[in-house]
Structures are given as C-alpha cells and as structure tokens.
N, C-alpha and C positions, 0 to 999 in steps of 0.2 A: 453169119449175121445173127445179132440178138435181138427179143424185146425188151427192153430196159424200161424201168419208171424211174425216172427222176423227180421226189418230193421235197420241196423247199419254197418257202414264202418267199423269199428275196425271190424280184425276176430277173435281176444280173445273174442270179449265179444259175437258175435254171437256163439262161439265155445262152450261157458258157458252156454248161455242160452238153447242153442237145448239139450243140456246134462241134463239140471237140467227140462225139460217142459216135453223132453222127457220119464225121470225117473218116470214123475207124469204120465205116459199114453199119453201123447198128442202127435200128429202131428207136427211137424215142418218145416215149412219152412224159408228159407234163402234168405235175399236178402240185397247186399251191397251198395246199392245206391238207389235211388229214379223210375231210369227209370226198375231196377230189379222189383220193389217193384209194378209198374206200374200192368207191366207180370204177377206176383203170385196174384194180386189182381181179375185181368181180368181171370187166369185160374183155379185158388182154391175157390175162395170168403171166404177168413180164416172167422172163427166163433171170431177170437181178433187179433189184430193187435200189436204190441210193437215196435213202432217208436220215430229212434234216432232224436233228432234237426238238430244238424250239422253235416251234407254231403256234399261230395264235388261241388256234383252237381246240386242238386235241394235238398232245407233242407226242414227238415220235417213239420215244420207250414206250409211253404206255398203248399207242398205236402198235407198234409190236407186242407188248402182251395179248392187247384183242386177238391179234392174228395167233398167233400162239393158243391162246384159250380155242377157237374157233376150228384149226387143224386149218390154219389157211397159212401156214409161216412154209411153204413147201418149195419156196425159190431163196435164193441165198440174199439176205439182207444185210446192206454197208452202209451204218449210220456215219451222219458228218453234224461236226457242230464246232463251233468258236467259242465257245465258252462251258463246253460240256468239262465235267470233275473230272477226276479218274472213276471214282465211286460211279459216277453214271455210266464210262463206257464198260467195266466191269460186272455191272447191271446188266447192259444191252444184250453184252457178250452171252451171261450167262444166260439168257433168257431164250438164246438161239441166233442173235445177230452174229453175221460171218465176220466180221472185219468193224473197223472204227476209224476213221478218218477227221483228222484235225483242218478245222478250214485255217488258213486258204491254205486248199489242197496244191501241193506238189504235183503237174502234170504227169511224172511217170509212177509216182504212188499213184493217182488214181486209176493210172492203166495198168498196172499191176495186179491190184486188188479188182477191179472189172475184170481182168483176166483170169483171176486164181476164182472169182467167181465163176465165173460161165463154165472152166473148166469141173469144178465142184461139180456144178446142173449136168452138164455132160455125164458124170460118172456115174448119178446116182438119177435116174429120170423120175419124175414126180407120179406120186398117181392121182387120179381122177377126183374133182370136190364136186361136191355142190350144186349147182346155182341157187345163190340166194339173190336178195333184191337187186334193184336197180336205182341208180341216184343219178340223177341230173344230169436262167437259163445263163491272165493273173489269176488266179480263180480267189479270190475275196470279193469283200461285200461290195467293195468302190468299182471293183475290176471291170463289172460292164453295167451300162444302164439302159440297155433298150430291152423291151416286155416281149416274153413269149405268152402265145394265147394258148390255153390250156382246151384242148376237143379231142374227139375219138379217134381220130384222122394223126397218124402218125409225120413227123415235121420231114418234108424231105429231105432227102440224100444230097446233099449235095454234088458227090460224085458221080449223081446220075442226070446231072443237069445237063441239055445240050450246048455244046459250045459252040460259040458266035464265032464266026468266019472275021467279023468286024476288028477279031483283036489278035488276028495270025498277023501283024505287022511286029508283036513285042516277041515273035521268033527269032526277028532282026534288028536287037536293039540298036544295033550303029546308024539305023535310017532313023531312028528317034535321036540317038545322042547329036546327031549333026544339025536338027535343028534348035538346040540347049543353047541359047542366046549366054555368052559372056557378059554381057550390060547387065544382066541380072543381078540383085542382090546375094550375097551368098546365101542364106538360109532359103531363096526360092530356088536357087538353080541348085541346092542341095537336095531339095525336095522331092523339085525334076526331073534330078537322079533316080534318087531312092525307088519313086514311082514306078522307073522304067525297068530299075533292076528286079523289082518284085512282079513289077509284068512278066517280066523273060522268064523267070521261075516258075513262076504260077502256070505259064501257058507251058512252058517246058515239061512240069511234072501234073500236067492232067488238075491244076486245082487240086491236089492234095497239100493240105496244110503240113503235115505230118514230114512227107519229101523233103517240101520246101523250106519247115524248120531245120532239117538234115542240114540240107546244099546250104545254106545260108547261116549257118551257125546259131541260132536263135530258140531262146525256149520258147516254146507254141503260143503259150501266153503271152508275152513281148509279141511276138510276129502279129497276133489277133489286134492288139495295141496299134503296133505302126502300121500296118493296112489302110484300118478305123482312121486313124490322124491321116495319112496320104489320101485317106478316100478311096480306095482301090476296094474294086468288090470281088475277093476270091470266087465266090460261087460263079463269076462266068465264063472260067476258066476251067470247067469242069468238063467234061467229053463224056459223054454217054458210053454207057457198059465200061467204064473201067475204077 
C-alpha cells in the first residue's frame, strides 16, 4: 500500500482516480490546485504524486520546478494533461518528472506507470527534508461528475468496508431471477438483469472492481459507468480485511 496525491482541478477525474488507486489498496489524497497540493506534500510526503498541467493557479510544470528548486521533488512524479505539447512533456520530463500521461488516461497505462512508480520509491528510499510551513476524482473530463472533498484524512478503502449481511441473497442469483416479471418492458427487465448479475459479482469477488472487471469482461472504466446508471453501490460489497 501507497501514499499517493492526486492533483487535478476537475473533480471527476480526481473522484475517478481516488476510486480506482483506492480499489488497488492505496492511499489517496486530494488536492485541487496547486497551493492544496503544497499542504499534502508538506504533511503526508506521498510515496507518487499524479499531477495535472493546467490549473488555475499555479500549473503543474512550474509546480514541479518549485519542488525541484526546493529539494522536495524526492517522490516520483506522473504529470497528466489533455492538451499538454510534446514541448511541455519534454519539459516535465526533463525537469525530473517520472512519466507523462495523456488524459483520458488508459486504465492499465495508469497502473503501469503507478506501478513502475512505487517500484522506483522502493529502490531508491528518500532522505529526510524539512518541515517548512503549513497551509490550510472512463477517465476524461465528462467521465464522472460527482466532487471529492479535499482534507487531511485519507478517502477510505473501500475494501475495508464491512459487508452487509443484507446483500448475501445476490450469492443466489436464481431466488432474484425468479422474481424478474416478463410483463416488463424490455429495457427494465434488461436492467433487472444486469443489476442482479453485477450483484452476484461484486458479492462473489469481495467488492473488488478490478476481479469484477476480470469475470465480466469489462474495462473498469465502462463497469464504474454501468454500476453508476444501474444504481448499484460497489462499496457494500466489500468484506473487511480483504
């Protein structure tokens, strides 16, 4: 398990990423600007960092130079941007950033590159700064729209959530399919499917999206999608300690 910081003004894509980093075990933090991003650096020292280019207020190259200037660039840093040049990621790069990622990120390009991160951190362990001051989520921009709140307090695990006894019934889907009414329209009794078969999954494989993308053929991003439309909430399907 990591600390990761996730920096980006959009809060779809930060509301996607803490979901999908978090599902793999890691840590997440949040921060939607630059002077946030200051803060989580100065009070977690994430083991990766995934910083956006353009912000409103301070963008993330030059964000990376301060750090750089400062001797605080000592964790591997993966900028993402939808409209970055080559000239900028060539920049980044040079400047110390590990990786460059093109939005809308590719789900297994971004566990890749968070992988060949963490491993980097791993090989080479950081030494000791500082302390200076103190200050105060498909993966595109459409892909999700509901807000992650940016605090010190790291977003839960979802696979440490405990699991409801309430939904050991979708073990056995066939006592749901027998009551799927035929008089239904097709597109609801399509639905009432769907719902049922991603119960069976979800509860089958502990709430891991990752599994459940496997068993079902689906890229994570799609599965996050059809959930969201079905109404089905992953997270309570999750079983503690695993």
């Amino acid at each position: 398990m990591a600390n990761i910081l996730v920096v980006d003004d959009e809060m779809g894509i930060r509301e996607l990423l803490s979901e999908i980093l978090g599902d793999e075990g890691h840590v997440v933090q949040l921060a939607e600007n630059a002077q946030q991003a200051r803060q989580a650096r100065q009070d977690a020292r994430p083991d990766l960092v995934l910083l956006d280019i353009w912000m409103p207020d301070t963008d993330g190259v030059t964000l990376l130079k301060e750090w750089q200037r400062d001797g605080l660039l000592t964790m591997p840093v993966i900028m993402m941007s939808g409209h970055a040049t080559i000239d900028t990621a060539v920049e980044a790069t040079r400047i110390g950033a590990l990786n460059f990622l093109e939005k809308p990120i590719a789900l297994q390009k971004l566990l890749k590159a968070v992988q060949q991160g963490l491993t980097r951190t791993a090989e080479a362990p950081r030494p000791a700064i500082p302390v200076l001051r103190v200050i105060g989520s498909d993966i595109s921009s459409a892909a999700v729209a509901s807000a992650a709140t940016v605090s010190n307090t790291a977003p839960v695990n979802y696979e440490t959530r405990q699991f409801s006894t309430a939904q050991a019934i979708s073990a056995s889907p066939a006592n749901q399919f027998a009551s799927l009414s035929f008089d239904l329209p097709l597109r609801e009794a399509r639905d009432a499917f769907e719902r049922i078969y991603f119960e069976y999954h979800l509860n089958r494989e502990s709430g891991s999206m990752t599994r459940v993308a496997e068993k079902t053929g689906l890229e994570r991003t799609h599965l996050y999608r059809k959930l969201k439309q079905l109404g089905v909430e992953s997270v309570k399907y999750a079983k503690r300690g695993e």
